[in-house]
N, C-alpha and C positions, 0 to 999 in steps of 0.2 A: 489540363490533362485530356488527351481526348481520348474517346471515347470506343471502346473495339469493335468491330465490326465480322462477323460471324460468316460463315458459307460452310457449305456441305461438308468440306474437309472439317469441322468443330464438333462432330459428333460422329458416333461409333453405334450402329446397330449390332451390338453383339447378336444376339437369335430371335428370331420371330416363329411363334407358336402358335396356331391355326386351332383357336377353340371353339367356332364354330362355325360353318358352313352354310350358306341357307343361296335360294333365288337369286333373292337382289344386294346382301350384303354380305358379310363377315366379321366375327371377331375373334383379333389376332390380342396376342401377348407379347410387347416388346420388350429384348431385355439389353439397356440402352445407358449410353455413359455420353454427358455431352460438357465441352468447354463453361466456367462460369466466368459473369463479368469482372472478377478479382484477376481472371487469368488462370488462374487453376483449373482440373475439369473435376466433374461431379460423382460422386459415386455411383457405380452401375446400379441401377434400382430397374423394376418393372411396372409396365402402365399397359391397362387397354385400351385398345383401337378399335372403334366400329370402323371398319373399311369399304367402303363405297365409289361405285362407279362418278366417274365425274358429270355434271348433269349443266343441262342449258334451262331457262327460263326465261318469257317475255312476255313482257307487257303490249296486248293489241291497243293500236292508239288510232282516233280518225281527227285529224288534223281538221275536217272540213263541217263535221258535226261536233268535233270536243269530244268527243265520247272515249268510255274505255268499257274494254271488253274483260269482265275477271269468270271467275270457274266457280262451281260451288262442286266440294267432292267429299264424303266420308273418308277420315283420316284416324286409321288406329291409335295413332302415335297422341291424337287430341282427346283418347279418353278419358281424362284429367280434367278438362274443361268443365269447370260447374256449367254450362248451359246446355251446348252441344259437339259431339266429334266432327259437326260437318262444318269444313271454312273454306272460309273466300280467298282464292288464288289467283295465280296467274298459269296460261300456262308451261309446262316444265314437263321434260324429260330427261334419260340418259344418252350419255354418249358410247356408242357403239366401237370396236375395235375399228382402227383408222378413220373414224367417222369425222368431219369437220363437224364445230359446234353449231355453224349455219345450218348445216341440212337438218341435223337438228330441228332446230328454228322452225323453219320450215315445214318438217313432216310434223311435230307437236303442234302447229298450229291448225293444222285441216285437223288431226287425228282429236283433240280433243276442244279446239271451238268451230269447226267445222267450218273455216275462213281460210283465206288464203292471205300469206304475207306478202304484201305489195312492195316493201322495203323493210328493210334492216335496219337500227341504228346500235354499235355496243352500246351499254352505258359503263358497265363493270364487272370484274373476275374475284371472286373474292373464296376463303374458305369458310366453312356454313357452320363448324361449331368446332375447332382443331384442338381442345381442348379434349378431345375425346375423341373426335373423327377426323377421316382423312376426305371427304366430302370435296371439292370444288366445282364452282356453279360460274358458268358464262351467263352473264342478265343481258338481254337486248329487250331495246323498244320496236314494234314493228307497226307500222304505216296499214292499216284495213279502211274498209268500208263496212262500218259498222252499220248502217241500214237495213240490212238484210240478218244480220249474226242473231240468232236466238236457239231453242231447242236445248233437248238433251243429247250428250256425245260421249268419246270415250270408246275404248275398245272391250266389249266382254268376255273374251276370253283372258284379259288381264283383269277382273273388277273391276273394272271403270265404268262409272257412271255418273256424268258428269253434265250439272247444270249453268246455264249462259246466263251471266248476270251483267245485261247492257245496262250501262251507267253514265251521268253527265259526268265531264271530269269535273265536276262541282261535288257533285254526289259522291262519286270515290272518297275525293279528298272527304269529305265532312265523315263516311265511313273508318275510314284511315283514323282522322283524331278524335274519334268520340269510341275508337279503341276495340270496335269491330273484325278490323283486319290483322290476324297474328302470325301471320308467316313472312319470313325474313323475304324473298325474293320480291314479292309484293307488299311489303312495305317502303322497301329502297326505292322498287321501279318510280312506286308513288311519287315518294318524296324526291324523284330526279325530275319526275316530269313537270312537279310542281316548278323548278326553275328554271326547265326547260321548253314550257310549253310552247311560247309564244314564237320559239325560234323554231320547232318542231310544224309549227304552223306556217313560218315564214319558206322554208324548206321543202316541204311535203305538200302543201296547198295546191 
């Protein structure tokens, strides 16, 4: 028997209701009826949506030293953390009306490690928690010269203050599994570049 296969025509946004408004995000109330796997569709029920700008994130890599480059920044959202609300990142922004997620890329990189991308590589596009959000996030790796990367960065007129945490990609890695690093863009990039490095280096060197 196989197995049915879904698109956009399988579900029905009956209304969306705008409960709250804020800077950088929203939350809507959908009221929403979608096809189930028996065939039949489901009954109309409502769910909220934190709704969010789609955002890029990357991982600075130097092919020629191993090194990565991560963020350290105060995060509301981590004031749950028995130790502390400030973590180790990558960096990451949003995307602007018509904006490519390269340029992106690119201006997040000077604006908050104050480096420049030498290259670009994707690794992946995924949604960051759709179970509640409409969030998606572009992850690239990009090619620096970590020699010179340190200080604090960030824009102040957004609350950014942000510290440069240069690392051996040895170092990362053993941060990454001794459970240190808890944010999804920077966990992935991690773990891509663990099986990516060697060609990252054959490439970019």
């Amino acid at each position: 028997m196989s197995k049915p296969s879904f698109t956009n025509d399988d579900y029905e946004l009956v209304q969306r209701d705008i409960l709250f408004k804020g800077n950088f995000l929203s939350l809507a109330r959908y009221t929403i009826k979608h096809r189930l796997f028996n065939g039949n569709w489901s009954k109309t029920f409502n769910c909220e949506v934190l709704e969010r700008k789609s955002a890029v994130a990357i991982l600075p890599y130097d092919p020629k030293l191993d090194r990565v480059i991560l963020i350290e920044q105060f995060r509301p959202g981590a004031l749950a953390d028995p130790k502390t609300p400030w973590l180790l990142e990558i960096p990451a922004g949003v995307i602007g009306p018509n904006e490519p997620p390269e340029k992106v890329a690119y201006r997040e990189m000077i604006e908050e490690a104050g480096c420049e991308a030498l290259s670009l590589r994707p690794i992946l596009e995924f949604f960051v928690s759709p179970g509640g959000a409409n969030e998606y996030l572009h992850l690239y790796c990009s090619k620096v010269d970590a020699s010179t990367i340190d200080g604090i960065h960030g824009l102040p007129d957004e609350n950014e203050d942000i510290r440069i945490i240069n690392l051996s990609t040895d170092e990362a890695l053993e941060k990454l599994y001794a459970g240190h690093i808890k944010t999804v863009p920077a966990l992935i990039a991690l773990l891509w570049l663990q099986t990516h490095r060697e060609e990252l280096q054959e490439v970019w060197f």
